[in-house]
DOVEXVEX-480637 format. One record per atom (N, C-alpha, C): atom name; x, y, z. Coordinates in steps of 0.05 Angstrom, whole numbers, plus 32768, in hexadecimal, padded with zeros to 4 digits. Each point is the difference from the previous one (the first is absolute). Layout:
BEGIN
@atome:CA&u:X&v:Y&w:Z
...
This chain:
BEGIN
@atome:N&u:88CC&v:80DB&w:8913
@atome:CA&u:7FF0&v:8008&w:8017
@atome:C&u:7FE4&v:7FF6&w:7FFC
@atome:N&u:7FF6&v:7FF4&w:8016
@atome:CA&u:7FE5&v:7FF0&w:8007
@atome:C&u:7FF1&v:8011&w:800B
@atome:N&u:7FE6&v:8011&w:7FF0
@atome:CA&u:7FF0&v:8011&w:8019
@atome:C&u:7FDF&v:7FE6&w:7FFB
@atome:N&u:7FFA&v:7FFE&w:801C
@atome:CA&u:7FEE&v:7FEC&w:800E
@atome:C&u:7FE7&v:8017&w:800D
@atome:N&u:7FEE&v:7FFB&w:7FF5
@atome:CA&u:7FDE&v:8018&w:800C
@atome:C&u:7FEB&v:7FE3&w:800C
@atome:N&u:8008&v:7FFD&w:801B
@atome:CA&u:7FE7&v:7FED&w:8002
@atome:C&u:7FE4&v:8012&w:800C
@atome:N&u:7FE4&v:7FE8&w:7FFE
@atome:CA&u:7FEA&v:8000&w:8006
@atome:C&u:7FEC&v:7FF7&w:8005
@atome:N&u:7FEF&v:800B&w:8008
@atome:CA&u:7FEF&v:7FE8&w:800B
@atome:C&u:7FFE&v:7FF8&w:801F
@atome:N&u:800E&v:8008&w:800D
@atome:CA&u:7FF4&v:7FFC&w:801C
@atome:C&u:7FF1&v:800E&w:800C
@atome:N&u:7FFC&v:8004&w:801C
@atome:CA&u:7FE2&v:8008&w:8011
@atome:C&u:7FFE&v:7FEC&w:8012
@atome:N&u:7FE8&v:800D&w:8010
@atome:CA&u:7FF0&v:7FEF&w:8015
@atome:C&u:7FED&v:7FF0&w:7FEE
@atome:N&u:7FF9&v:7FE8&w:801A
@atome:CA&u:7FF4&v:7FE7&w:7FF2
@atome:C&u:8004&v:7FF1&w:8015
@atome:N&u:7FED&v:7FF0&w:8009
@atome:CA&u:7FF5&v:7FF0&w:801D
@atome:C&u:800A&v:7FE9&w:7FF0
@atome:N&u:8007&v:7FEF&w:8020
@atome:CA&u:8004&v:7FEA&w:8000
@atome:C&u:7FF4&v:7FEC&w:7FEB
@atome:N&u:800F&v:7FEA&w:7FEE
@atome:CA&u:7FF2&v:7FEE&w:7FF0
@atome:C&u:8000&v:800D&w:7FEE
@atome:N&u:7FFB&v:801C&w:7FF1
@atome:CA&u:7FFE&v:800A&w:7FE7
@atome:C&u:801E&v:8002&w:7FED
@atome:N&u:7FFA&v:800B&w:7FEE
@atome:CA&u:8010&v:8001&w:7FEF
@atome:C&u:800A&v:8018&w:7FEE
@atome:N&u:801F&v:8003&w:8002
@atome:CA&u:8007&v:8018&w:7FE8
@atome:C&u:8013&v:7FF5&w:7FF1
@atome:N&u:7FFF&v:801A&w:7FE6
@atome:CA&u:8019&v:7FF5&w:7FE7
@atome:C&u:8011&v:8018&w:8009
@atome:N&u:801D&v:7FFC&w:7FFA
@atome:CA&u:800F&v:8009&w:8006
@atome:C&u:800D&v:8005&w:7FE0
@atome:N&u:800D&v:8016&w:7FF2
@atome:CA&u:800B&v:8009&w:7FE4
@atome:C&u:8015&v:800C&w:8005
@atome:N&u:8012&v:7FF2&w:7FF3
@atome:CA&u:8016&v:8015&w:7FF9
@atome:C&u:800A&v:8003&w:7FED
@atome:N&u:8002&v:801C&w:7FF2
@atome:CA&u:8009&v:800A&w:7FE3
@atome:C&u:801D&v:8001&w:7FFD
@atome:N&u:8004&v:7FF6&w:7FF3
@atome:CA&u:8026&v:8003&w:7FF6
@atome:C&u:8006&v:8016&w:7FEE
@atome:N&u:8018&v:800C&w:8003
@atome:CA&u:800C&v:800E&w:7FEC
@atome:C&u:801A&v:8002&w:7FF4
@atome:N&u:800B&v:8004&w:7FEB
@atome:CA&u:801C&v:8007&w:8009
@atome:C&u:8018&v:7FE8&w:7FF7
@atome:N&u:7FF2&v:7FE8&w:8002
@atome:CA&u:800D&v:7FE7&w:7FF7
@atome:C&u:7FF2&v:7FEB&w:7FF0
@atome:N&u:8010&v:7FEC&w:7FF1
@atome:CA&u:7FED&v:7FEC&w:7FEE
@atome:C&u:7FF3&v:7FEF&w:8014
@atome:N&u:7FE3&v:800A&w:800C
@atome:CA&u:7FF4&v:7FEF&w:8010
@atome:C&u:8001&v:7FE7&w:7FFF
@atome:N&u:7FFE&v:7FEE&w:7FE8
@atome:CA&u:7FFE&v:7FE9&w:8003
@atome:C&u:8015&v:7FF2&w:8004
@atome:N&u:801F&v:800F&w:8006
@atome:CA&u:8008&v:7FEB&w:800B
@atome:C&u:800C&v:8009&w:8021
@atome:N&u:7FEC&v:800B&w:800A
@atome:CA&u:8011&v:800D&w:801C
@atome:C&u:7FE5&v:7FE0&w:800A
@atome:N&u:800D&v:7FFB&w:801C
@atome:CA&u:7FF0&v:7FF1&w:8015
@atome:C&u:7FFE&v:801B&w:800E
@atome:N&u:7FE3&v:7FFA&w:8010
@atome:CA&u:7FF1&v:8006&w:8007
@atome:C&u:7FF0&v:7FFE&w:8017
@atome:N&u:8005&v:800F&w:8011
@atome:CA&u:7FF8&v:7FF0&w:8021
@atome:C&u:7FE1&v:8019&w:800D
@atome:N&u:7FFA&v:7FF5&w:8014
@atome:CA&u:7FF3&v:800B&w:8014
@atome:C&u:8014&v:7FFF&w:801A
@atome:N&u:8004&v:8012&w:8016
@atome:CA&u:8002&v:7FFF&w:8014
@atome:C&u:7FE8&v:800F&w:800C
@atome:N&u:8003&v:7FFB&w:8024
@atome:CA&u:7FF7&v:800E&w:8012
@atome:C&u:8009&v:8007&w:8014
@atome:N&u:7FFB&v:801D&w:800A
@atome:CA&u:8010&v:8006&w:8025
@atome:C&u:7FE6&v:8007&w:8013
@atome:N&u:8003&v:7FEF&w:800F
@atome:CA&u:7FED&v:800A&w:8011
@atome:C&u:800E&v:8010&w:801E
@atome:N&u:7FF6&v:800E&w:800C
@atome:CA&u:8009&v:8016&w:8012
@atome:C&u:8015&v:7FEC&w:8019
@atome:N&u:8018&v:8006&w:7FFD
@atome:CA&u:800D&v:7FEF&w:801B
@atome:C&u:8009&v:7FE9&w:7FEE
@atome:N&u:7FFA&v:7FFD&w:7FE7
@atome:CA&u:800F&v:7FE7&w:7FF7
@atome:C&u:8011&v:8000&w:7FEA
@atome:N&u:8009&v:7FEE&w:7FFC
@atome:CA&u:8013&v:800A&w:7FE5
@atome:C&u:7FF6&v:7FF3&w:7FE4
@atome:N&u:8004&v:800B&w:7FED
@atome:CA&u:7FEE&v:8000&w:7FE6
@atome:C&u:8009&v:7FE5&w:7FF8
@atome:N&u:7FEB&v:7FEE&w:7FFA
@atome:CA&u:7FFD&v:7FE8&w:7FF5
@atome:C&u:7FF5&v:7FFD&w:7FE7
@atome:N&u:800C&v:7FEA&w:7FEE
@atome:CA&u:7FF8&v:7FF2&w:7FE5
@atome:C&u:7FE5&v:7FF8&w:8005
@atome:N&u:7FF0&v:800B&w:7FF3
@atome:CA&u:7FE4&v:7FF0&w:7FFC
@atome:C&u:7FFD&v:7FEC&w:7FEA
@atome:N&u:8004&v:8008&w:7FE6
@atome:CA&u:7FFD&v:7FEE&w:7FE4
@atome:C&u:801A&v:8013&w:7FEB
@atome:N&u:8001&v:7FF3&w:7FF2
@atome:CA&u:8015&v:8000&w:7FEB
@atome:C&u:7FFE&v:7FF4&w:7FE6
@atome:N&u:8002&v:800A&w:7FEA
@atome:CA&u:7FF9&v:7FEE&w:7FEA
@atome:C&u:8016&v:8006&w:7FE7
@atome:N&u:800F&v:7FF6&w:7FF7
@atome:CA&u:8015&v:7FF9&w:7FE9
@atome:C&u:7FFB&v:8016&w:7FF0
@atome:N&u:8012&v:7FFF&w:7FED
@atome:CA&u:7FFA&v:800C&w:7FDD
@atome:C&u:7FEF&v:7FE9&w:7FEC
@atome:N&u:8002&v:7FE9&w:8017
@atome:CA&u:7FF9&v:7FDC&w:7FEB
@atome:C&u:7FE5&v:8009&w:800B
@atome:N&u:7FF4&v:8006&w:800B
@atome:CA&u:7FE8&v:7FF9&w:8015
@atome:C&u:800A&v:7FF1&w:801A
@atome:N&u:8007&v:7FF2&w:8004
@atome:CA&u:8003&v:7FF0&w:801C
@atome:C&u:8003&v:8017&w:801B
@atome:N&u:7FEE&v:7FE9&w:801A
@atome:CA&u:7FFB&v:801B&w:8012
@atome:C&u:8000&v:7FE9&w:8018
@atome:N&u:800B&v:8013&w:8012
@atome:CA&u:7FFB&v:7FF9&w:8013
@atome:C&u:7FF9&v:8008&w:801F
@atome:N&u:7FFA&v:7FF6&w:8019
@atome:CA&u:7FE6&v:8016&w:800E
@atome:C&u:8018&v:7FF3&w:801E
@atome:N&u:7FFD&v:801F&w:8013
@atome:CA&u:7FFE&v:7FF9&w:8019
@atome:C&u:7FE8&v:7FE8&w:8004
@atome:N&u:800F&v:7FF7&w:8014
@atome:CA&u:7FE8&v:7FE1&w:800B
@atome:C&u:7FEE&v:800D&w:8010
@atome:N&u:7FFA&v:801B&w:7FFF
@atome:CA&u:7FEC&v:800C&w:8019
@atome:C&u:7FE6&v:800F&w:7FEE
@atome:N&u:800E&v:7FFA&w:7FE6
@atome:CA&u:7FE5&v:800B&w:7FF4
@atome:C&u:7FFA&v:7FEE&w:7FE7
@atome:N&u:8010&v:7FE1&w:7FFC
@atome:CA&u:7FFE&v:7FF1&w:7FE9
@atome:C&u:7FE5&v:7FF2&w:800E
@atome:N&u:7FEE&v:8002&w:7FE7
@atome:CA&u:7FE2&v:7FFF&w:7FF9
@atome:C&u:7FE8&v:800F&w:7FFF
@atome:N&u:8011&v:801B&w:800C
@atome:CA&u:7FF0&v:801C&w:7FFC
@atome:C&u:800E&v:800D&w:7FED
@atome:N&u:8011&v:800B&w:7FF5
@atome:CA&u:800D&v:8011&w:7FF9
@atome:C&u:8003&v:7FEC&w:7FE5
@atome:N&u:8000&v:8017&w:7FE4
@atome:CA&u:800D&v:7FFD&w:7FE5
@atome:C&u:8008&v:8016&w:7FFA
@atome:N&u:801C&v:7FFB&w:7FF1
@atome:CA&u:800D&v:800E&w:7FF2
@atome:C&u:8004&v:7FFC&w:7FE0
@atome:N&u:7FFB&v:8017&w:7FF8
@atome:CA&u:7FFB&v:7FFB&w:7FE0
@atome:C&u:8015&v:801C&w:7FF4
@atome:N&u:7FFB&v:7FF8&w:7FE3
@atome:CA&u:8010&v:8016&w:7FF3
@atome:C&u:7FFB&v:8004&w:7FEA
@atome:N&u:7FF5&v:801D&w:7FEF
@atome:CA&u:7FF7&v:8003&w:7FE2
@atome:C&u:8020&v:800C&w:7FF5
@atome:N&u:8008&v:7FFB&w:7FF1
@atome:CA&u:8019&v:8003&w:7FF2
@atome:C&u:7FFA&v:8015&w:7FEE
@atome:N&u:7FE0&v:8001&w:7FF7
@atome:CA&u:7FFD&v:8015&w:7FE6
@atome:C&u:7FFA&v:8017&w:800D
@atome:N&u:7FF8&v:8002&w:8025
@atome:CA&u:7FFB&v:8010&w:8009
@atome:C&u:8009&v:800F&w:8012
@atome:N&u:801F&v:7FF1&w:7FFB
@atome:CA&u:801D&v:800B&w:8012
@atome:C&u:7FF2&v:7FFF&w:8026
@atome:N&u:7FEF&v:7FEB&w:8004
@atome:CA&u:7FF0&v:8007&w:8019
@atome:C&u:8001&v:7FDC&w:800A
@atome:N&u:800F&v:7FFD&w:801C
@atome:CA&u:7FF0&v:7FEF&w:8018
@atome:C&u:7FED&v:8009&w:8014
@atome:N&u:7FFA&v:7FE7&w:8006
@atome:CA&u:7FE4&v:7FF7&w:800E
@atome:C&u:8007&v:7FF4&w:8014
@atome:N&u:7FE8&v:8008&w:800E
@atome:CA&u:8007&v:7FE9&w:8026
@atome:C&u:7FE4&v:7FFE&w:8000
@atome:N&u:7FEB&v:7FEE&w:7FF5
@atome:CA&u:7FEC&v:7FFE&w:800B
@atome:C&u:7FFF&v:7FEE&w:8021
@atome:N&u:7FEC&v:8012&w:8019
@atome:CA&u:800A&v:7FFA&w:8019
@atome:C&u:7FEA&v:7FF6&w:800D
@atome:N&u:7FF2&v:7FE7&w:7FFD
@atome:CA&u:7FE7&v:7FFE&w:8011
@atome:C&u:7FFC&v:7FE6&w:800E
@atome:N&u:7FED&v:8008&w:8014
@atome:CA&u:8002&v:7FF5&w:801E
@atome:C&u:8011&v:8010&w:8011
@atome:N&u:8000&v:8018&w:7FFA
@atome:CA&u:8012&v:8013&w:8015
@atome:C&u:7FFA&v:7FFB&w:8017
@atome:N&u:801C&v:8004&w:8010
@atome:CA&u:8000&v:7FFE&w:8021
@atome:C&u:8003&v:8017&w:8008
@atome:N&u:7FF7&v:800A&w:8017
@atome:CA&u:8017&v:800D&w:8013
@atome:C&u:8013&v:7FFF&w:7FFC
@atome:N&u:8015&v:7FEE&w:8003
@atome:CA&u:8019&v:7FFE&w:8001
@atome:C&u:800C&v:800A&w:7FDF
@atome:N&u:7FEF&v:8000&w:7FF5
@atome:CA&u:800F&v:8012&w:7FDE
@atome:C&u:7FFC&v:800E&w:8000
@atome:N&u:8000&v:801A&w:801B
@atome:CA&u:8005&v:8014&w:8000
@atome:C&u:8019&v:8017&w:7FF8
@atome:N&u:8002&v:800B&w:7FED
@atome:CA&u:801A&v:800B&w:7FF5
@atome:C&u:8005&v:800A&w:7FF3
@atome:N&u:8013&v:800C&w:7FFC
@atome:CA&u:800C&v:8012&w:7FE7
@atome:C&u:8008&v:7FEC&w:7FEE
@atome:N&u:7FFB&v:7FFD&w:7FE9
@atome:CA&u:8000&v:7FF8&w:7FEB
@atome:C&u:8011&v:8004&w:7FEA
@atome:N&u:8013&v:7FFB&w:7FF8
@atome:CA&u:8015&v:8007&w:7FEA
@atome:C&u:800B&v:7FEC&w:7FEE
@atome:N&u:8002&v:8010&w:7FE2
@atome:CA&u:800B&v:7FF3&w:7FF2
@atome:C&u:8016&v:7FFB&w:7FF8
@atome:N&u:800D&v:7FE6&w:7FF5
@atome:CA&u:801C&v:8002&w:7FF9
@atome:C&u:8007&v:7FFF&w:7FE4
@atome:N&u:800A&v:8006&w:7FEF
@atome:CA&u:800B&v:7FF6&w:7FE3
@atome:C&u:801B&v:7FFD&w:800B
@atome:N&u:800D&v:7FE5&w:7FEE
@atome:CA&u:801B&v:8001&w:8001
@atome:C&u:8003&v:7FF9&w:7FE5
@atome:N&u:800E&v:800D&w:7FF0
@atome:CA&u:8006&v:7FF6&w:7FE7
@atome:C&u:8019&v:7FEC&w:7FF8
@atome:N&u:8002&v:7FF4&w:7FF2
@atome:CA&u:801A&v:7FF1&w:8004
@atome:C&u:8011&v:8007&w:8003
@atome:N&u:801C&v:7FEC&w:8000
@atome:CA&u:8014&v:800C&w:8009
@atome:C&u:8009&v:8010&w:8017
@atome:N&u:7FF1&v:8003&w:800F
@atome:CA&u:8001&v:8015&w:8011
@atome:C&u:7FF3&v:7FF2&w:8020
@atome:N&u:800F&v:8008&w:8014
@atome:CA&u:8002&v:7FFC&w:8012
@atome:C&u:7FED&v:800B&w:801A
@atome:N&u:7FF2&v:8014&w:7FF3
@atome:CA&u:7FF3&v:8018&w:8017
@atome:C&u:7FE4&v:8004&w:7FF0
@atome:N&u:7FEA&v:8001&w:8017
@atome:CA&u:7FE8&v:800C&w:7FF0
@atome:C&u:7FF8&v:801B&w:7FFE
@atome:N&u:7FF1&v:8006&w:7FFA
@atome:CA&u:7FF3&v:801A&w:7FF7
@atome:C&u:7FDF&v:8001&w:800D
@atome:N&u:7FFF&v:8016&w:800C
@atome:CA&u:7FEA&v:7FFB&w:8011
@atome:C&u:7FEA&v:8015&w:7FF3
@atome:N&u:7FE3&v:7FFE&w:8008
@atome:CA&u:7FF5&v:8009&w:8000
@atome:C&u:8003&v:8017&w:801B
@atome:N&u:7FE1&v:8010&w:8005
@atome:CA&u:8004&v:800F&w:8013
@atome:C&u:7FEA&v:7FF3&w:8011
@atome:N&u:7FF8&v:7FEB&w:7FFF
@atome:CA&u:7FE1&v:7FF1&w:801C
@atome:C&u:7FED&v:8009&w:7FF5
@atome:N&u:7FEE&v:7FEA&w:8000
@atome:CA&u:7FDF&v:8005&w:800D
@atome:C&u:7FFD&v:7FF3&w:8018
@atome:N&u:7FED&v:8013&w:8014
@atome:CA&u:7FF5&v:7FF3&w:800D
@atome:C&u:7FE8&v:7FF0&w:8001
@atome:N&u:8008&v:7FE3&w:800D
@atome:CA&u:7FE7&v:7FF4&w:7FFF
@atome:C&u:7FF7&v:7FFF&w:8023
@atome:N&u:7FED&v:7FFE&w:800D
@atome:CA&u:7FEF&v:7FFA&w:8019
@atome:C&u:7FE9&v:7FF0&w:7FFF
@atome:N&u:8002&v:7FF7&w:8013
@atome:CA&u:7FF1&v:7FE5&w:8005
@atome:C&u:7FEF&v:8006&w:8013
@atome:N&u:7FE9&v:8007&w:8004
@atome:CA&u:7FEE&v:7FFE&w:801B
@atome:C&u:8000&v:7FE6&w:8000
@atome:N&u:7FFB&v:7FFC&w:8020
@atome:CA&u:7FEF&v:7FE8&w:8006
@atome:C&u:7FE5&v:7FFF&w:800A
């Protein structure tokens, strides 16, 4: 069992920037992959970034050149650093671990992020 505590979101105007954290528990972090999604109200929850047990990552095309995804292994904790925020990355925010072998992720419970414009 995967328990996921993210943080780090809030309000924050257009063009600025937040970090997004999520703490792992429960499994040998370093080899679960590791995602961000988002749901925004009326839509259905989308892949933002994603990053391996190798490192390798990869980004929705709606936020590749704002958005990094990182990962401390000694600190059982990913990262979504998020800047140049829009409006439109308005959302609930969640994390995924999937550990290998395994077919289904493990979620966090959201942060919200908001975007004034």
């Amino acid at each position: 069992q995967v328990q996921l505590v993210e943080s780090g979101g809030g309000l924050v105007q257009a063009g600025g920037s937040l970090r997004l954290s999520c703490a792992a528990s429960g499994s040998i972090f370093s080899r679960n992959a590791m995602g961000w999604y988002r749901q925004a109200p009326g839509k259905q929850r989308e892949l933002v970034a994603a990053i391996t047990s190798g490192g390798s990552t990869n980004y929705a095309d709606s936020v590749k050149g704002r958005f990094i995804i990182s990962r401390d292994n000694a600190k059982n904790t990913v990262y979504l650093q998020m800047n140049s925020l829009k409006p439109e990355d308005s959302a609930v925010y969640y994390c995924a671990a999937r550990p290998p072998f395994t077919s289904e992720n493990y979620w966090g419970q959201g942060t919200q992020v908001t975007v004034s414009s």
